[in-house]
C-alpha positions as CSV (number, residue, x, y, z in Angstrom):
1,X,111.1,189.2,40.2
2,X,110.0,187.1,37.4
3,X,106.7,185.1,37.1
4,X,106.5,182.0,36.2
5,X,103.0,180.2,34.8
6,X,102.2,177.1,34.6
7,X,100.6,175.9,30.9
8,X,97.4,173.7,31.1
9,X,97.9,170.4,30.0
10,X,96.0,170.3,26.5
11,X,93.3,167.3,25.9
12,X,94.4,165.3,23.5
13,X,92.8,165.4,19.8
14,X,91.4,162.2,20.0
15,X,89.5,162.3,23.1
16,X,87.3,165.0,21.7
17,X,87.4,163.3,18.4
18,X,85.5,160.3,20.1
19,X,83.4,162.4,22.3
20,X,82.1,163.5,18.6
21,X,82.1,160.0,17.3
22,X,79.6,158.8,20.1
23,X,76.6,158.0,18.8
24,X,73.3,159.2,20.4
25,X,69.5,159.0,18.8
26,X,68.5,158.7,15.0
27,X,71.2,157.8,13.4
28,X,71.5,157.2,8.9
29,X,73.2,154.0,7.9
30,X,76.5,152.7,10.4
31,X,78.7,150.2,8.8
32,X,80.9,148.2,10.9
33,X,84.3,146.6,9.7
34,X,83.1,143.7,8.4
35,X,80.0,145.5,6.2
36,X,77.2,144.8,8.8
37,X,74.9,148.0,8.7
38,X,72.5,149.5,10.8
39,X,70.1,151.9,10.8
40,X,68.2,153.1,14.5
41,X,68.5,154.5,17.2
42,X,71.4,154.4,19.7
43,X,72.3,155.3,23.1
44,X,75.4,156.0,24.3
45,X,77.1,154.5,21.4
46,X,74.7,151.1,21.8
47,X,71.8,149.6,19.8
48,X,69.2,151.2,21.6
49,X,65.2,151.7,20.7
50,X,64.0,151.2,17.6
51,X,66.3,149.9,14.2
52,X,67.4,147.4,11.3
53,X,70.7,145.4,10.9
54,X,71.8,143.7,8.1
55,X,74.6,141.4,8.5
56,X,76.3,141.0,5.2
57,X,77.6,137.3,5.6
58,X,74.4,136.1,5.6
59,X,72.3,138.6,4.6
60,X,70.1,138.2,7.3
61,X,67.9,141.3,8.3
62,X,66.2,142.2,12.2
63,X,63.6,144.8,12.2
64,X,62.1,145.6,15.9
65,X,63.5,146.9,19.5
66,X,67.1,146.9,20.6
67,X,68.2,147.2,24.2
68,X,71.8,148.6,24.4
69,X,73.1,146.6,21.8
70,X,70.8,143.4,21.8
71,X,67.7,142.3,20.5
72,X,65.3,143.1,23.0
73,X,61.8,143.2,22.6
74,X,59.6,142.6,19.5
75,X,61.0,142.3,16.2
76,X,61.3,140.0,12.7
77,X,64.0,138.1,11.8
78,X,64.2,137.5,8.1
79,X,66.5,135.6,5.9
80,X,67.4,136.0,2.1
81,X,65.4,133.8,-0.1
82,X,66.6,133.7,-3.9
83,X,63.2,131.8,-6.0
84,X,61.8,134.7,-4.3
85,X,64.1,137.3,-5.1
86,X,62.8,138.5,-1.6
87,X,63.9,138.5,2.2
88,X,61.7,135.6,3.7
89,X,60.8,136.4,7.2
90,X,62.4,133.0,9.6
91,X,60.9,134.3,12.8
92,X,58.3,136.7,14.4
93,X,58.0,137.3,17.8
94,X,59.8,138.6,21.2
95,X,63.5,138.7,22.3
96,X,65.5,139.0,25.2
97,X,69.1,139.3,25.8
98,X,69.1,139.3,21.8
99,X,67.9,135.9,22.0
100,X,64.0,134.6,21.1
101,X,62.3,134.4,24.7
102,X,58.2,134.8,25.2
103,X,55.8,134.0,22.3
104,X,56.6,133.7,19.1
105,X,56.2,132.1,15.5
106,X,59.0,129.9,13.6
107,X,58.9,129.3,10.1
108,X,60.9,126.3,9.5
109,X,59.4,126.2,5.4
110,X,56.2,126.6,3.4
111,X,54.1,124.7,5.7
112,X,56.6,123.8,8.7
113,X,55.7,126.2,11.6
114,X,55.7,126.6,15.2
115,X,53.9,129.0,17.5
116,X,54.1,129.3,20.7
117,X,56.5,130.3,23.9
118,X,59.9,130.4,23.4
119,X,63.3,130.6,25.9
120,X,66.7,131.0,25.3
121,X,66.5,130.3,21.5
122,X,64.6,127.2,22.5
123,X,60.7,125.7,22.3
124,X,60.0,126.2,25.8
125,X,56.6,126.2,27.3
126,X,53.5,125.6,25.4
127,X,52.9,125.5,21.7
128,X,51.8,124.1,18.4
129,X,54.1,123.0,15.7
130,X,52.7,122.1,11.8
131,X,54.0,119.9,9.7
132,X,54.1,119.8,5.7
133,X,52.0,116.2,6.2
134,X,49.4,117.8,7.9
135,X,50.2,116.5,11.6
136,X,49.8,118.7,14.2
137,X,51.6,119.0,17.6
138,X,50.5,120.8,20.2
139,X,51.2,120.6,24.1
140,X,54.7,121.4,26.4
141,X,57.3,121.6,24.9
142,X,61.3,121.9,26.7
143,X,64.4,122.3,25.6
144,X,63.3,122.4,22.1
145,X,61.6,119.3,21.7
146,X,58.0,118.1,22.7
147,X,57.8,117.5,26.9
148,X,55.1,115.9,28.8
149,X,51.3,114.5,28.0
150,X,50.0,115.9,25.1
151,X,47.0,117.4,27.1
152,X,45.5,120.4,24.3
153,X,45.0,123.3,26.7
154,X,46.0,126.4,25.3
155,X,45.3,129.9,24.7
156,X,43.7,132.0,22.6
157,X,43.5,135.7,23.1
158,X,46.0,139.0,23.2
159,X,49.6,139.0,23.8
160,X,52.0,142.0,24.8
161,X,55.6,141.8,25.6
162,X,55.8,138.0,25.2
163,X,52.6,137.6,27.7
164,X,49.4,137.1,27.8
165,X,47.9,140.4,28.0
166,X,44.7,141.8,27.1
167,X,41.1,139.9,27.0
168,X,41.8,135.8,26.1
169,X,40.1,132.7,26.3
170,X,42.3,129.2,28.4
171,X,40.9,126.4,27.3
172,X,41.1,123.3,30.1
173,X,40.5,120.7,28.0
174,X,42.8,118.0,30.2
175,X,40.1,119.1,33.1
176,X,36.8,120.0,30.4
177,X,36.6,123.6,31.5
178,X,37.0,126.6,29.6
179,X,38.0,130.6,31.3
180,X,37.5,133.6,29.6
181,X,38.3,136.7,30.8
182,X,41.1,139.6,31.3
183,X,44.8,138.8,31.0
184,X,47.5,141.0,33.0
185,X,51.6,139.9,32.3
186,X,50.2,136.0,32.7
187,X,48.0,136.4,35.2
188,X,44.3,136.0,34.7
189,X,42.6,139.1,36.8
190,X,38.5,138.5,36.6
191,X,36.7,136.5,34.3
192,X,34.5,133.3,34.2
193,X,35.0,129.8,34.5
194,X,32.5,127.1,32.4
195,X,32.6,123.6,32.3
196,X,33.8,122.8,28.6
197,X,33.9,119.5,26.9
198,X,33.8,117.8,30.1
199,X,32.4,114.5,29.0
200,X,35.8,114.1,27.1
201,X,38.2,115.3,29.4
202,X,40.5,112.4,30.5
203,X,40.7,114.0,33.9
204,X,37.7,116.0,34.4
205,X,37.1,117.8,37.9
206,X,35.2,115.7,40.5
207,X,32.2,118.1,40.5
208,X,30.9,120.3,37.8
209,X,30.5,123.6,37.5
210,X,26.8,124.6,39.2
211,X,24.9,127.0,36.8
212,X,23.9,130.5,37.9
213,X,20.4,131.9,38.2
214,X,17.5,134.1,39.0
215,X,14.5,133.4,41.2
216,X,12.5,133.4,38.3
217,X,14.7,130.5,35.9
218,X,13.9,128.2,39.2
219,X,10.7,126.3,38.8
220,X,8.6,126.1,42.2
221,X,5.9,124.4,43.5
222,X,3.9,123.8,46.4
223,X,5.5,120.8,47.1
224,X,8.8,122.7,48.0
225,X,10.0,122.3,51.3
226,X,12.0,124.7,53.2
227,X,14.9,122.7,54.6
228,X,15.0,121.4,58.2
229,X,17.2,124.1,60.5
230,X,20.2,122.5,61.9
231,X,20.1,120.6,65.9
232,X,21.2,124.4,67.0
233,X,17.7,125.1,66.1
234,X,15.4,122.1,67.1
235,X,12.8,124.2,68.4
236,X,12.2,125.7,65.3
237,X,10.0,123.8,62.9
238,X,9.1,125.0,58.7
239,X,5.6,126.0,59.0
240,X,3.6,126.1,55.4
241,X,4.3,128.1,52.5
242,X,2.8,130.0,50.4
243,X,3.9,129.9,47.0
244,X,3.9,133.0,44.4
245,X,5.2,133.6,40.9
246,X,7.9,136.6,42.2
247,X,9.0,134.6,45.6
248,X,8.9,131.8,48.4
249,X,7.1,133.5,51.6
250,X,8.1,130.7,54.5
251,X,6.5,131.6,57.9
252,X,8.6,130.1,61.3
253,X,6.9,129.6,64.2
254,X,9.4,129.1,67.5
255,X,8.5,126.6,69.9
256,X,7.0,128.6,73.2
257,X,10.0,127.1,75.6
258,X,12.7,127.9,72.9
259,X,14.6,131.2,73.3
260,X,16.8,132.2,70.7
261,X,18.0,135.3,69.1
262,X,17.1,136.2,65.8
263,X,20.4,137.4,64.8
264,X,21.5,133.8,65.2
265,X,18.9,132.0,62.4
266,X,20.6,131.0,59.5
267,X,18.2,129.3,57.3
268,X,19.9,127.8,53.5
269,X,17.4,128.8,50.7
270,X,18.0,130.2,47.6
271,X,15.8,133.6,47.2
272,X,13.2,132.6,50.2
273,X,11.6,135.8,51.6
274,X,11.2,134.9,55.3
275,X,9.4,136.5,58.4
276,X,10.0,135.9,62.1
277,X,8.1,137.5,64.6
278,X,7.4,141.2,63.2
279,X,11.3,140.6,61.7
280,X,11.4,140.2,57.9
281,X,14.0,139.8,55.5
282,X,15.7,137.9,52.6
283,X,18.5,135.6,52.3
C-alpha cells in the first residue's frame, strides 16, 4: 500500500528576509527614502535609547534620547547656520512625545532667548525670555505667550528629567519669602523657609517669619515674668525667680485648697526650667 506525505509548507523568502532586516541595538548610519539618516540605538525596528538624526531637507540635526521612534527625553536640537559654516544649536532641553515638554532653553538669535518650562512645543509655565534691547520678561507664561501678573518668583537650583530635582532655591518674591532646600520630581521634601525681601513684596504674608533661637541668644533679666497660667489653673500663682546666665528657675507654689494633677500643668515659656513639689522638669 503506498504512502503518501504531506510536504511542509515553506516560509516564504521575505519573511525571513525582514526578520533579518529588523533592527535591534547599535546600529551604523540608516538612511531612509528621502536621505534622512540616523545613527542610535533601536528597538524593535524603532528609535529607541540613545541617537542622532539628520533630516536632509532642512539640515536640521537632534542629539539626545529617543523613545520608540520619538524624541523623548533630553536632547539638542540644532539647525544649519552658513556665516558660521557651523550647526547652530535652536533648542536645549527635554522632550516628550517628540515634542519640547519640561524645562528648556530657546534660542530665537544672538541675544533672543527663553528659559524656562515648556508643553506641547509651547511656553507653558514659568520662564524668562531676553530680548536683543535688553528687556527682560519673566513670569507665567501659556500657550506660548506671557499669562498672568508678572509676579518674579522663580527658581534656581537642579533640574532632572524636565523637573526640579536635586538641591534648589524658590524665591517668593510676590509673598517676600525665600525656600531653600531638596527638590524631588517638583516637590519640595525638607528645607527652610525665610522671610525674603518682604518690605517689597506687593502681597507679603500677614505675619513674618519668627526667628529661631537658643536660650542663650535670648536676653533675660529679672524683671521677666513667667506668664499667668490659664483660669484652669487659678490657684496657681508665679512665685519669684531666680535668674542665671544658663536658665530661668521659676518656683510654683499651689494654693492649699487647690488639687490638681501635675500631669495636667502646662505652663508656655521658652527654655524655663521649672519645679513643682519634688517634680522637676523643662519645657
Amino acid at each position: 500500500m503506498p504512502i503518501s506525505k504531506c510536504l511542509k509548507k515553506s516560509e516564504p523568502l521575505w519573511k525571513g528576509w525582514d526578520r533579518k532586516a529588523q533592527k535591534n541595538g547599535l546600529r551604523h548610519q540608516v538612511y531612509a527614502v528621502n536621505g534622512d539618516c540616523y545613527v542610535g540605538e533601536w528597538k524593535d525596528n524603532m528609535k529607541h535609547g540613545k541617537g542622532t538624526q539628520i533630516w536632509k531637507k532642512k539640515g536640521a540635526i537632534y542629539e539626545g534620547d529617543w523613545k520608540f521612534g520619538k524624541r523623548d527625553g533630553y536632547g539638542t536640537l540644532s539647525f544649519p547656520d552658513q556665516e558660521m559654516g557651523k550647526p547652530r544649536k535652536v533648542y536645549s532641553g527635554w522632550w516628550k512625545d517628540d515634542k519640547k515638554s519640561g524645562y528648556g532653553i530657546q534660542f530665537f538669535g544672538p541675544k533672543d532667548y527663553y528659559e524656562g518650562e515648556w508643553c506641547g512645543n509651547q511656553r507653558s509655565g514659568w520662564g524668562r525670555m531676553y530680548y536683543s534691547n535688553g528687556d527682560i520678561y519673566e513670569g507665567q507664561w501659556l500657550n506660548d505667550k506671557p499669562h498672568g501678573e508678572e509676579n518674579g518668583n522663580r527658581y534656581e537650583g537642579y533640574w532632572e528629567r524636565g523637573m526640579k530635582n536635586g538641591p534648589g532655591r524658590f524665591f517668593h518674591l510676590d509673598h517676600g519669602q525665600l525656600f531653600e532646600g531638596f527638590w524631588v520630581d517638583n516637590v519640595a521634601k525638607c528645607g527652610t523657609m525665610i522671610d525674603f525681601g518682604r518690605d517689597e513684596a506687593p502681597e507679603p504674608t500677614q505675619f513674618p517669619i519668627p526667628k529661631v533661637g537658643t536660650p542663650r541668644d535670648r536676653k533675660w533679666s529679672t524683671d521677666n515674668q513667667v506668664p499667668r497660667p490659664d483660669s484652669r489653673l487659678s490657684g496657681m500663682r508665679p512665685g519669684p525667680s531666680e535668674i542665671s546666665p544658663d536658665e530661668t528657675k521659676v518656683q510654683l507654689h499651689l494654693e492649699p485648697d487647690l488639687l490638681c494633677d501635675p500631669k495636667q500643668v502646662t505652663l508656655v515659656a521658652p527654655s524655663v526650667k521649672w519645679h513643682l513639689g519634688d517634680l522637676t522638669g523643662v519645657f
